[in-house]
C-alpha positions in Angstrom: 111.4 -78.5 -34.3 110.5 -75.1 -33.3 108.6 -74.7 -36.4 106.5 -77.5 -35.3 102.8 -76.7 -33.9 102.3 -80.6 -32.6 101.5 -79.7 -28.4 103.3 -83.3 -27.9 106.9 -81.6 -28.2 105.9 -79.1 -25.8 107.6 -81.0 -22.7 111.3 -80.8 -25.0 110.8 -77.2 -25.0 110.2 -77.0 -21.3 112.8 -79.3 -20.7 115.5 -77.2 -22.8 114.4 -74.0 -21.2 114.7 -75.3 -17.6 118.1 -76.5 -18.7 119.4 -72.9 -19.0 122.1 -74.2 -22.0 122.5 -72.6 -25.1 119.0 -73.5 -26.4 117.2 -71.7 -23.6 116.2 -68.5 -24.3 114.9 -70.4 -28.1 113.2 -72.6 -26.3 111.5 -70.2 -23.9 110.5 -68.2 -27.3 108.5 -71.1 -28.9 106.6 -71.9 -25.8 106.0 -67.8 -25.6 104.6 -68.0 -29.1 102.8 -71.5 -28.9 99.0 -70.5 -29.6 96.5 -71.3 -28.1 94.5 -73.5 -24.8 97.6 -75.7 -25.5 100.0 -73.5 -24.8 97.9 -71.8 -21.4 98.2 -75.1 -20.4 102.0 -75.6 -20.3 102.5 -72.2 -18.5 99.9 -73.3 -16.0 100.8 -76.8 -15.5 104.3 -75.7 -14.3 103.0 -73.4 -11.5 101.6 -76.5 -9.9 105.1 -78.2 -10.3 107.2 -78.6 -7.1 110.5 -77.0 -8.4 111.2 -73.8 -8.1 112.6 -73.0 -11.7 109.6 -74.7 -12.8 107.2 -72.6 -11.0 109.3 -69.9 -11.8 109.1 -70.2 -15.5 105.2 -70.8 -15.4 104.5 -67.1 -14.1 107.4 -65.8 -16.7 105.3 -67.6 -19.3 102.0 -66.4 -17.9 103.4 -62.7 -18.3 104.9 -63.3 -21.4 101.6 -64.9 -23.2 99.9 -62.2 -21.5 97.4 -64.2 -19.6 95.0 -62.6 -18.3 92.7 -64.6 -17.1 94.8 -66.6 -15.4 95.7 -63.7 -12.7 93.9 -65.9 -10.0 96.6 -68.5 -10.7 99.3 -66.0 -10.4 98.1 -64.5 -7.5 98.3 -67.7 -5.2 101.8 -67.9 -5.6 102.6 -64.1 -4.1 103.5 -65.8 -0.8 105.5 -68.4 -2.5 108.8 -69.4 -0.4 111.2 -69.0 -3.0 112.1 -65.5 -3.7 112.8 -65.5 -7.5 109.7 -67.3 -7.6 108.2 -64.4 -5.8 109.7 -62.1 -8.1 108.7 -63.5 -11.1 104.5 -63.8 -10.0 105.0 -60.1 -9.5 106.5 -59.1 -12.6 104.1 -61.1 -14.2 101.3 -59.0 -12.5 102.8 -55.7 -13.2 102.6 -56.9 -16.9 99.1 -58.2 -16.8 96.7 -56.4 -14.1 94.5 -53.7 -15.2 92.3 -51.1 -13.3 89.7 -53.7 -12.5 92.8 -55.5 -10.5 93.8 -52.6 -8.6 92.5 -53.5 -5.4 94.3 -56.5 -5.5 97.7 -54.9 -6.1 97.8 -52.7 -3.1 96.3 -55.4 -1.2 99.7 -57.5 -2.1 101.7 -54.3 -1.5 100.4 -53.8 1.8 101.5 -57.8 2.1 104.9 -57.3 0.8 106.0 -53.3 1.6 109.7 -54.4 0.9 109.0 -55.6 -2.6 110.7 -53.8 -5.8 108.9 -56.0 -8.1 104.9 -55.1 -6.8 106.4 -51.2 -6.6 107.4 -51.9 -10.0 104.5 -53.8 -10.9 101.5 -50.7 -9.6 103.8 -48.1 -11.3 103.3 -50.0 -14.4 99.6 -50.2 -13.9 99.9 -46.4 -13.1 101.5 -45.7 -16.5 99.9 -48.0 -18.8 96.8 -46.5 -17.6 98.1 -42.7 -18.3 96.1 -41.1 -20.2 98.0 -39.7 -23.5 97.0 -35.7 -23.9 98.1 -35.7 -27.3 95.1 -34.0 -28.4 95.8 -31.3 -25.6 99.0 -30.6 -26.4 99.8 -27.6 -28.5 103.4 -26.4 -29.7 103.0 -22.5 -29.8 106.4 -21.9 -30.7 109.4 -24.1 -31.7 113.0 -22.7 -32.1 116.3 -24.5 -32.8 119.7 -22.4 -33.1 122.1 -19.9 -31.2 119.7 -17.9 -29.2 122.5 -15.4 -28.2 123.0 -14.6 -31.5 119.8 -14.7 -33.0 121.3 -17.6 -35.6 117.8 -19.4 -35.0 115.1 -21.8 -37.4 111.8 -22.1 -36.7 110.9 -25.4 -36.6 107.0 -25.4 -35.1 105.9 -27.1 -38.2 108.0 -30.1 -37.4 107.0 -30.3 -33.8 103.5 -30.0 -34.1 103.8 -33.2 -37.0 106.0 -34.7 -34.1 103.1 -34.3 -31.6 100.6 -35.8 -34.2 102.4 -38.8 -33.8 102.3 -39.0 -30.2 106.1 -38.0 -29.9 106.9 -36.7 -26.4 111.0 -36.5 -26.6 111.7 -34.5 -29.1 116.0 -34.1 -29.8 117.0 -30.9 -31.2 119.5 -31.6 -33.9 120.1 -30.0 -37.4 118.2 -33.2 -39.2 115.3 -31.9 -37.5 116.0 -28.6 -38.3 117.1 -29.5 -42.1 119.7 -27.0 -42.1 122.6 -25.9 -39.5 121.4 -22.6 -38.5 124.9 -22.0 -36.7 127.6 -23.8 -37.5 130.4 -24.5 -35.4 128.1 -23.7 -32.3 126.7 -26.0 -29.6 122.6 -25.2 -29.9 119.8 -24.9 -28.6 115.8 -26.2 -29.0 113.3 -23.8 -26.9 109.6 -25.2 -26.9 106.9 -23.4 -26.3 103.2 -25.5 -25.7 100.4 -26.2 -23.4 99.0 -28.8 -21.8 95.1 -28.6 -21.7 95.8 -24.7 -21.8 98.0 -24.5 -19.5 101.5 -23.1 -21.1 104.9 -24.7 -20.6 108.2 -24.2 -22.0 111.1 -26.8 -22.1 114.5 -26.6 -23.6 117.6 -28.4 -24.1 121.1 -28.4 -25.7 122.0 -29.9 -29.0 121.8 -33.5 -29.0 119.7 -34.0 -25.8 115.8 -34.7 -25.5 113.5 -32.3 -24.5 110.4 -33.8 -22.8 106.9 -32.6 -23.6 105.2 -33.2 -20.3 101.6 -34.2 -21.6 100.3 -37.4 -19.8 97.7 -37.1 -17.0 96.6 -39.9 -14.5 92.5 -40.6 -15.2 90.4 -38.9 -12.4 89.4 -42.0 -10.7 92.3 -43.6 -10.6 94.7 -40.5 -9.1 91.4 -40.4 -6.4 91.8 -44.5 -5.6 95.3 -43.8 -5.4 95.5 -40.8 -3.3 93.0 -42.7 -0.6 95.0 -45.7 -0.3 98.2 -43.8 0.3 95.8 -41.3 2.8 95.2 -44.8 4.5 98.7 -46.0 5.3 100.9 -46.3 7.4 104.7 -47.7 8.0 106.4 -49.6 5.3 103.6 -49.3 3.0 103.3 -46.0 3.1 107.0 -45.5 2.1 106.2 -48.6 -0.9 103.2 -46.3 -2.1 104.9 -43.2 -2.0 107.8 -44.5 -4.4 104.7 -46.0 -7.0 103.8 -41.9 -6.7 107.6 -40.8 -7.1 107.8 -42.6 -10.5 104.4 -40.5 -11.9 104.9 -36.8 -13.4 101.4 -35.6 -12.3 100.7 -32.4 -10.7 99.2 -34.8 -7.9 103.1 -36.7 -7.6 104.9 -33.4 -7.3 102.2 -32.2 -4.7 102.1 -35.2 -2.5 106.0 -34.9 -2.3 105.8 -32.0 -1.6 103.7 -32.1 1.0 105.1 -35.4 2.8 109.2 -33.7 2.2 107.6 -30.7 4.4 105.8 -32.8 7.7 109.1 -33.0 10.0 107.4 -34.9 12.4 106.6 -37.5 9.3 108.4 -40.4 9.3 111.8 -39.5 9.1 112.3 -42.7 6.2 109.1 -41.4 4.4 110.1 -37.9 4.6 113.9 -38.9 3.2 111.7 -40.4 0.4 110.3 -37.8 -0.4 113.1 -35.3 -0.8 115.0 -37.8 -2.8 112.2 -37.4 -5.5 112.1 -34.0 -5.3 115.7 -33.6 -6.1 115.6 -36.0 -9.5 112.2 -33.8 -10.4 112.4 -32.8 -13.6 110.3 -29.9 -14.0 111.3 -26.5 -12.8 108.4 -26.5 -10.4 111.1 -28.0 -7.6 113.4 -25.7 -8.0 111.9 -23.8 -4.6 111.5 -26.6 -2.6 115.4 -27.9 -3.4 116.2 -24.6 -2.5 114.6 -24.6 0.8 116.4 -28.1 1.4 119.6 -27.5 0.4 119.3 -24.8 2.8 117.9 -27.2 6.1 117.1 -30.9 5.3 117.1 -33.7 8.1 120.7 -34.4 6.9 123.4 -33.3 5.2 123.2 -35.7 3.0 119.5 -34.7 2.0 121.1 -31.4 1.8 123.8 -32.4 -0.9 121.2 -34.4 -2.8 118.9 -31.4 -2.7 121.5 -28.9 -4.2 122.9 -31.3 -6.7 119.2 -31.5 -7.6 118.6 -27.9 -7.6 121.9 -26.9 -9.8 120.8 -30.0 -12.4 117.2 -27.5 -12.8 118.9 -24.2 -12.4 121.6 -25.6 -15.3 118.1 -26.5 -17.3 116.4 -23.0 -16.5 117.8 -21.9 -20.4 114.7 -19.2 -20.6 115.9 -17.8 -17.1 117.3 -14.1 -17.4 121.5 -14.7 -17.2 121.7 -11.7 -14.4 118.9 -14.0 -12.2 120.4 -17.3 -12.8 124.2 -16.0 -11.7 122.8 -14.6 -8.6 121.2 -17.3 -7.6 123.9 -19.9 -8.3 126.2 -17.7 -6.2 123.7 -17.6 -3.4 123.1 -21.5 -3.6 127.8 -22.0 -3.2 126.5 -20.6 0.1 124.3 -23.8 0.7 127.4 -26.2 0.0 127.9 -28.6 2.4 130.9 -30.3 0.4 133.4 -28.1 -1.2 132.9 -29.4 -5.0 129.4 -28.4 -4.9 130.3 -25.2 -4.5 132.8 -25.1 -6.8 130.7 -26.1 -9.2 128.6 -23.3 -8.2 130.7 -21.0 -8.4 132.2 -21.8 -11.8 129.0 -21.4 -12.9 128.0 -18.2 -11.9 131.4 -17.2 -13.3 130.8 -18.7 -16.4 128.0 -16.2 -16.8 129.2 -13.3 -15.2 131.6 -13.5 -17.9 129.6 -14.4 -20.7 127.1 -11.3 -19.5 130.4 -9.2 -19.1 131.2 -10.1 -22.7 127.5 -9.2 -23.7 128.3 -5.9 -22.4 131.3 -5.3 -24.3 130.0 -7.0 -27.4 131.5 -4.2 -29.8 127.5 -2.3 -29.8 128.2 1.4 -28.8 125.2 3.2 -27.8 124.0 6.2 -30.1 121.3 7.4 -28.0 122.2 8.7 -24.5 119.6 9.2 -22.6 120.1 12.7 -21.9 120.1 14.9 -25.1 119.5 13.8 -29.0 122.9 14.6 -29.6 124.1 13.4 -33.0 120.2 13.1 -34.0 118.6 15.7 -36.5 114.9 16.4 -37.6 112.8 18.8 -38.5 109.7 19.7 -36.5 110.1 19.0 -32.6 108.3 16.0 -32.6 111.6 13.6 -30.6 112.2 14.7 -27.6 113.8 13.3 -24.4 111.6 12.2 -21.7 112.7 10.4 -18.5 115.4 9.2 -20.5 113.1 7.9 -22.8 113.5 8.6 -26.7 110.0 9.7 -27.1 107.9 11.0 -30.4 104.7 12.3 -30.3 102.2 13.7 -31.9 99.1 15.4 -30.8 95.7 17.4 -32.4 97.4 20.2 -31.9 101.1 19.2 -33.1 100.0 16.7 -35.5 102.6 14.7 -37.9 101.7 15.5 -41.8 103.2 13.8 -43.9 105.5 11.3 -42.0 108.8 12.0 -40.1 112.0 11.1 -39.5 114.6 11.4 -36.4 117.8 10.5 -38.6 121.2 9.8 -36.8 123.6 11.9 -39.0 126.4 11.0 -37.4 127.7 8.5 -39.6 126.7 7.2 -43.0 126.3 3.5 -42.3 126.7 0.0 -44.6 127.2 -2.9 -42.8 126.2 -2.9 -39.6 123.8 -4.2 -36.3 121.6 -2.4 -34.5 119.3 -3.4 -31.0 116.6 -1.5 -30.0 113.5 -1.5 -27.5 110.1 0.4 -28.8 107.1 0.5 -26.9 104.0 2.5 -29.0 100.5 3.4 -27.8 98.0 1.7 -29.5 97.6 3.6 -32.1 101.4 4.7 -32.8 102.8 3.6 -36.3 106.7 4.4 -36.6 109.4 2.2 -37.8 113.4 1.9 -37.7 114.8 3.2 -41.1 117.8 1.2 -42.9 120.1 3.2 -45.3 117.8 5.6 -45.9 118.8 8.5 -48.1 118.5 11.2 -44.8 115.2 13.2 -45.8 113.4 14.1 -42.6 110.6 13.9 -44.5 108.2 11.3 -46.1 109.4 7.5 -46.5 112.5 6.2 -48.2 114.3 3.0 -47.9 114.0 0.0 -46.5 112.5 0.0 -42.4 112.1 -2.4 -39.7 108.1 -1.6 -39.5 105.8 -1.6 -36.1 102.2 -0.7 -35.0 101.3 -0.4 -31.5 98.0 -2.9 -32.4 100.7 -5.3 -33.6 99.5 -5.7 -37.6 103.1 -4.8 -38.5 105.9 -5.6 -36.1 107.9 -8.4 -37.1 107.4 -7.2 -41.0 110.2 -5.3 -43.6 108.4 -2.3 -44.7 109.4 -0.5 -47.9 107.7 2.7 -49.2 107.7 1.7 -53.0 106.9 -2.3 -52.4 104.8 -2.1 -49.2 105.3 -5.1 -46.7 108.1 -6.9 -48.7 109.4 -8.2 -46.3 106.9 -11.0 -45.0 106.6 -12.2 -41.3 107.9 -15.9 -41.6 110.2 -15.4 -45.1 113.2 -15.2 -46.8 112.5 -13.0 -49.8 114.8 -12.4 -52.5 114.6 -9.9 -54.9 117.0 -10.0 -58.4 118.1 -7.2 -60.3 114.7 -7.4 -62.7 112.7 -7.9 -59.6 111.8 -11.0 -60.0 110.8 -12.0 -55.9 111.4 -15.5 -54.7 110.0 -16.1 -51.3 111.1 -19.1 -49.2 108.4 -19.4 -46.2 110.6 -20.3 -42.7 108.1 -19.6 -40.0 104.6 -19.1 -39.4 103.7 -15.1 -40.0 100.4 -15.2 -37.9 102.7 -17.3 -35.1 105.5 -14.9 -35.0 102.9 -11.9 -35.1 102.1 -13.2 -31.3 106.1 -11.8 -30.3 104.7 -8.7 -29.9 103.8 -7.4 -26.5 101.4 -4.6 -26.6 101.8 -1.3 -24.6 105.2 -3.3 -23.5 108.6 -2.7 -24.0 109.8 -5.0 -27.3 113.4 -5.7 -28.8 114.3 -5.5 -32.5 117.3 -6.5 -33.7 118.8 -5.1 -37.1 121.0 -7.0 -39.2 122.1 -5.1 -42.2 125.5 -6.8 -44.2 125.7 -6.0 -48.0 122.5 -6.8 -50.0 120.8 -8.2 -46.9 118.7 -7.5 -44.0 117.2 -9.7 -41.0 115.4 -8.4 -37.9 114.7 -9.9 -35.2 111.5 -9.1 -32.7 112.1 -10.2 -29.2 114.9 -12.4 -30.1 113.3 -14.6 -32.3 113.9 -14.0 -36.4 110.3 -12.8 -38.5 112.1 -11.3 -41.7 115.0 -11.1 -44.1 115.1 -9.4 -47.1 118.1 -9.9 -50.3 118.0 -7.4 -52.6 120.0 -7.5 -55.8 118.7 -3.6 -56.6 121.0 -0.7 -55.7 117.7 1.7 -56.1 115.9 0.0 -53.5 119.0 -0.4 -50.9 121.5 2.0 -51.5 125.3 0.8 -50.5 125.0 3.2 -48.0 122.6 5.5 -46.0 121.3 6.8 -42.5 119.7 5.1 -39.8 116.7 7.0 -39.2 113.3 6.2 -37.0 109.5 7.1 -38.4 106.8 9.0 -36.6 103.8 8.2 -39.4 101.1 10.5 -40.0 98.0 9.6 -38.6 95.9 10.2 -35.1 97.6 11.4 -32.1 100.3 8.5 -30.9 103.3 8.2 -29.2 106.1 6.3 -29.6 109.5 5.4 -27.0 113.0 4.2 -28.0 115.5 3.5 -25.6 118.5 1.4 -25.2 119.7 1.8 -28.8 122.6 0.5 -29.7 125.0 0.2 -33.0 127.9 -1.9 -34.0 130.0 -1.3 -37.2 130.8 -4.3 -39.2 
């Protein structure tokens, strides 16, 4: 029968669905999908009907067919006595009104301030009416791995194909990575994008969403919006400031804001608006659930706001470690109950210790900020300034051809090395890897870096030139045959560098193998099968390159053995 398209077996299909048996919910589907006037008609003949389940499945139909010009209809029954009926009409509105109807929903709301369903309904409106900023968005960098390692894939190509599609939760998982960058580790995705130029960053564990914030309320709606809720008062102030709460718009997070901080508001309004503020999810609240987990109307507001502000702190991942333990031992002292600050406090022990473990990490420094003891070059160009490892060359002293601060103190193979470099703009100099211990003129493989930023990021060798591309893993074999497997964008990773700033690099040096690092983020490895290009062994050695007067500054350097 439900095959049939005859309108005369319309009234079994009302009957059944009325019936609420087994057959209900099929029979509520075939009059959904009956097309055409016939159909309307049903839905709209039973809001006249005197029974309440009647009436109430007429407006479920009429939101179900998506009738839209039958809102009038709909609309007369918003005062209906029966309260499912009620909630029904105003479901059905929350699926069907448009802009056009606006007016008309926070007329109703003004009616019925108590009502869920027309909250529910206007938010709807609110959101359908969103405008996507798809186009606007754009991923600037996309990393998935162990960040404290530097076990890391770039994985900005995928996003930005993500965002094509309109994807705004985006999981970070090894599918979407195509490889398990650490295994055996809980990970980490760390976005970095904008929103009509504005930048943003987002992150989140293995296995959890993070949410690209890029939908903005049109102009003339936010300004209709913000004038009704200007205009109210009472019940239906509270009623419009929830249909704000469920928006993430600059204007939601402001008008909470702004309402949370009025203590001679209405004290319901004002509990309102400090709820929202403590299930925000940007890091923008973090201040204002500070400030109210300190002093809030109640202590209940007060939990709510530090259970709010440890959920953002927990998400802060690009947060300095040092910053984030401080402040989760300053916010134990907000506590009103003891196993929020607990929770606190196990927290900012967790990483004191894992900071405390970063310290004694096996690295052993090898410049000490006093002398260049254990160092060795030729022409006083290294000196110590200020604690700063600094090389320099002027008109008078200049550098011809290049040289080389080498650390003779050990002959190193496998091994790590972190250092921070900041060059003048136009310094050239580089971090030398097994090189043969010649003060003078290039050998061996080296980290390379420019103070315009043309050749940070890159694996410099004086006999092949930039080998070792930004974005690549190149492998050479023992004829020299190069295989290069792209992993990144070059020109995207060429944007780490921070000029006239201090920058990291990290050295990773195990066998035939070599990865760096630049500001935590991997831009080059090298494998080569050739002993005359990387020796077994060799020095550790930093370049000063001939050229016009520069300077360069090293500090912070550290070594571990492997």
């Amino acid at each position: 029968m439900a095959r049939n398209r005859n309108a005369k077996v319309l009234p079994v299909f009302v009957r059944l669905a009325l019936d609420n048996g087994p057959q209900a919910a099929r029979a509520k589907g075939v009059l959904t999908g009956f097309p055409g006037a016939e159909g309307d008609a049903v839905a709209l003949g039973l809001l006249k009907r005197p029974g309440n389940a009647e009436r109430r499945l007429g407006a479920e139909l009429v939101g179900l067919r998506r009738m839209r010009g039958s809102l009038a209809e709909i609309v007369a029954l918003a005062d209906d006595p029966d309260e499912q009926v009620r909630a029904s009409v105003l479901k059905a509105l929350g699926e069907l009104a448009g802009t056009k109807d606006l007016d008309l929903l926070l007329g109703l709301l003004a009616k019925h301030p108590e009502s869920a369903e027309l909250s529910r309904a206007l938010s709807m409106l609110f959101l359908r009416e969103m405008v996507s900023a798809a186009g606007s968005i754009a991923i600037l960098q996309a990393q998935y791995g162990l960040f404290e390692t530097g076990q890391l894939k770039d994985v900005t190509p995928e996003l930005k194909a993500l965002v094509a599609k309109g994807e705004r939760a985006v999981t970070g998982n090894n599918s979407l990575a195509g490889m398990d960058p650490a295994p055996g580790k809980v990970k980490q995705i760390r976005i970095r994008y904008t929103v009509d130029g504005t930048e943003r960053t987002v992150q989140a564990r293995e296995g959890s969403s993070a949410w690209l914030s890029g939908q903005l309320l049109p102009k003339a709606l936010e300004e209709r919006l913000a004038k009704a809720f200007d205009a109210s008062s009472g019940a239906n102030r509270r009623a419009l400031l929830r249909v704000i709460a469920n928006m993430d718009t600059a204007y939601a997070f402001n008008t909470l804001k702004a309402v949370a901080a009025q203590a001679d508001a209405d004290p319901a309004l004002r509990e309102d608006a400090i709820r929202a503020l403590a299930g925000w999810k940007s890091q923008d609240a973090l201040p204002e659930l500070a400030k109210y987990a300190r002093q809030a109307p109640s202590d209940r507001l007060r939990v709510l706001a530090l259970r709010g502000y440890l959920r953002l702190l927990d998400e802060a991942f690009l947060m300095p470690a040092e910053k984030k333990a401080a402040l989760y031992g300053e916010a134990a002292t907000w506590a009103v109950r003891d196993e929020d600050r607990k929770a606190a406090l196990a927290a900012q022990g967790q990483l004191s210790a894992q900071a405390e473990l970063a310290k004694n990490d096996g690295f052993v420094p090898i410049f000490n900020g006093k002398d260049l003891d254990g160092w060795e070059q030729q022409d006083v160009f290294f000196t110590v300034q200020n604690g700063i490892l600094t090389g320099e060359t002027t008109e008078e002293h200049p550098c011809r051809p290049n040289h080389h601060l080498i650390w003779k103190k050990e002959e190193v193979k496998n091994f790590e090395l972190i250092a921070e470099f900041r060059l003048s703009e136009k310094a050239n100099s580089g971090i030398q890897i097994r090189c043969n211990g010649q003060t003078i003129g290039d050998n061996g493989y080296q980290a390379d870096m420019d103070g315009a930023g043309n050749y940070p990021g890159f694996i410099y060798h004086p006999r092949q030139h930039l080998v070792g591309e930004r974005g690549a893993d190149v492998i050479l074999a023992a004829d020299g045959k190069k295989t290069v497997n792209r992993f990144a964008d070059g020109a995207e990773l060429g944007k780490l560098y921070k000029k006239g700033d201090w920058n990291t690099y990290r050295i990773l040096c195990v066998d035939r193998k070599i990865t760096i690092w630049l500001n935590g983020t991997k831009t080059a490895h090298v494998e080569d099968a050739r002993l005359e290009m990387l020796p077994e062994t060799g020095y550790i050695a930093i370049q000063l390159h001939q050229g016009p007067p520069m300077k360069v500054e090293y500090r912070s350097v550290r070594y571990k053995k492997l």
